[in-house]
C-alpha distance (Angstrom), angle and dihedral (degrees) to the residues before:
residue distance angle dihedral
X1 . . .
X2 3.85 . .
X3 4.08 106.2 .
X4 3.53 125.3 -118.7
X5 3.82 105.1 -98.9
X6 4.63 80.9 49.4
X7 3.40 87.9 54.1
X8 3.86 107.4 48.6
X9 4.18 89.6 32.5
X10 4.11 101.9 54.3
X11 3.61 116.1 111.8
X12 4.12 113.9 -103.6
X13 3.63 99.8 -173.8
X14 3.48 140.7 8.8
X15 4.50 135.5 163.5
X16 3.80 88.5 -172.8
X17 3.48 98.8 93.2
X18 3.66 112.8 22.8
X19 3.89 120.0 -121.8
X20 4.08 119.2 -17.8
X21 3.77 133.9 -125.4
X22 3.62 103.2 -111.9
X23 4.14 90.5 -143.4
X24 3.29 96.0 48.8
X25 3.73 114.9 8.7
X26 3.68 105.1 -129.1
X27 3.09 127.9 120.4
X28 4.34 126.7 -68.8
X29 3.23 88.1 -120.1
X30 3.75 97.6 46.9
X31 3.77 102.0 37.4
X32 3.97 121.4 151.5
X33 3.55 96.7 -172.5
X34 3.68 100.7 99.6
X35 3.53 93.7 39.1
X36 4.23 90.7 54.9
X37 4.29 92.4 45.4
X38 4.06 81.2 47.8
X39 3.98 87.5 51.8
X40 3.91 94.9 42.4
X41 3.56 92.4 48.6
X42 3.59 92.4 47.6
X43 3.89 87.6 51.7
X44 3.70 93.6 41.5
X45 4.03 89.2 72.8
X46 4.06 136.9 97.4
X47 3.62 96.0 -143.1
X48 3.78 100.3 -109.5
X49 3.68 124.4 113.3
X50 4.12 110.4 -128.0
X51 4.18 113.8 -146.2
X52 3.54 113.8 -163.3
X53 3.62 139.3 173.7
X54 3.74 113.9 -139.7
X55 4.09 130.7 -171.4
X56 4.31 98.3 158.5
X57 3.86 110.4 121.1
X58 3.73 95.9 -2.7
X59 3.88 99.0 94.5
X60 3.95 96.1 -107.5
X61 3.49 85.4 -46.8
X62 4.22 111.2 141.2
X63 3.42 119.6 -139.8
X64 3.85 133.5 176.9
X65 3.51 123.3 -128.2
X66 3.71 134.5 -166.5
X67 3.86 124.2 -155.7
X68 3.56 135.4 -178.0
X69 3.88 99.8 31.1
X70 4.07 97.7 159.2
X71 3.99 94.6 -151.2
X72 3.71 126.8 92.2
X73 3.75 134.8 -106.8
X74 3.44 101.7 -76.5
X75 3.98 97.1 43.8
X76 4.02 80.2 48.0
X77 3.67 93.5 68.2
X78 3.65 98.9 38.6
X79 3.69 85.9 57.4
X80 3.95 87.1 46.1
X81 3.41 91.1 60.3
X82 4.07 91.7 56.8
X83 3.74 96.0 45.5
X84 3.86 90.8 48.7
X85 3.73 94.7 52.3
X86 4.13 89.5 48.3
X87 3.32 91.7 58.2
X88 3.90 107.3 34.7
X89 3.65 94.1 -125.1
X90 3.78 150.5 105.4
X91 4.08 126.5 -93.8
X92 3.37 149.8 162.2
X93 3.65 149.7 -157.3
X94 4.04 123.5 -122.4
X95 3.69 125.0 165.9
X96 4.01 104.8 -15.7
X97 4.64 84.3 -48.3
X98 3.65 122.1 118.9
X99 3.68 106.5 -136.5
X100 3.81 117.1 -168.9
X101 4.23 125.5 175.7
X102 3.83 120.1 -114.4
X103 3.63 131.2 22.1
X104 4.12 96.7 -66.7
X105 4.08 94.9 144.3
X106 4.29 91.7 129.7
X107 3.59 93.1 47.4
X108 3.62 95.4 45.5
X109 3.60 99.6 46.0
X110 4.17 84.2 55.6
X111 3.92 98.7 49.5
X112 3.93 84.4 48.4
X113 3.02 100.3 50.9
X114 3.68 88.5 51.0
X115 3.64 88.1 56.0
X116 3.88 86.1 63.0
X117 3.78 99.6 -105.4
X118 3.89 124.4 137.1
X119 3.99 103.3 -120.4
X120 3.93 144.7 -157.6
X121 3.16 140.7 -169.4
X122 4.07 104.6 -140.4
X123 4.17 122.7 -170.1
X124 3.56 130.2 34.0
């Protein structure tokens, strides 16, 4: 519970800087939340990079998919672009996971590893 003096001094209306962040209460425009869940995900990881091949709620189809990559978003689909032109196929990126089409796991784990990352091959 807030104390007193919280309670009677916080701020009930304001035009000076537009509409708030409801996390952290600065400004739209100047919001730090992504940026901090980007950073605590970032931190959140072992260091090794997961492969995994994938067929649930894709009709049959496979699908390779990359876990554990510690950069952010934008270094994500830089390294997107790299892994897609390896292996002649499409991709995407979705929540922080690499997702590549096809079954591609050997010739991922090789052009990783030539990007310096520690890899894994995860799932049976």
């Amino acid at each position: 519970m807030a104390s007193l003096q919280d309670q009677l001094s916080r701020l009930v209306y304001s035009t000076e800087k537009g509409n708030l962040c409801p996390d952290c209460g600065e400004a739209l425009t100047a919001c730090i939340c992504s940026e901090q869940a980007e950073q605590t995900r970032i931190a959140a990881m072992d260091g090794v990079v997961r492969i995994r091949r994938e067929t649930s709620g894709r009709k049959g189809k496979a699908v390779t998919t990359i876990s554990g990559v510690p950069r952010v978003e934008s270094e994500l689909k830089t390294l997107l672009k790299k892994l897609k032109q390896g292996c002649g196929s499409g991709g995407a990126v979705k929540e922080g996971i690499i997702e590549i089409q096809g079954d591609h796991r050997d010739k991922l784990k090789t052009l990783l590893e030539k990007e310096g990352f520690t890899v894994k091959l995860a799932g049976g």
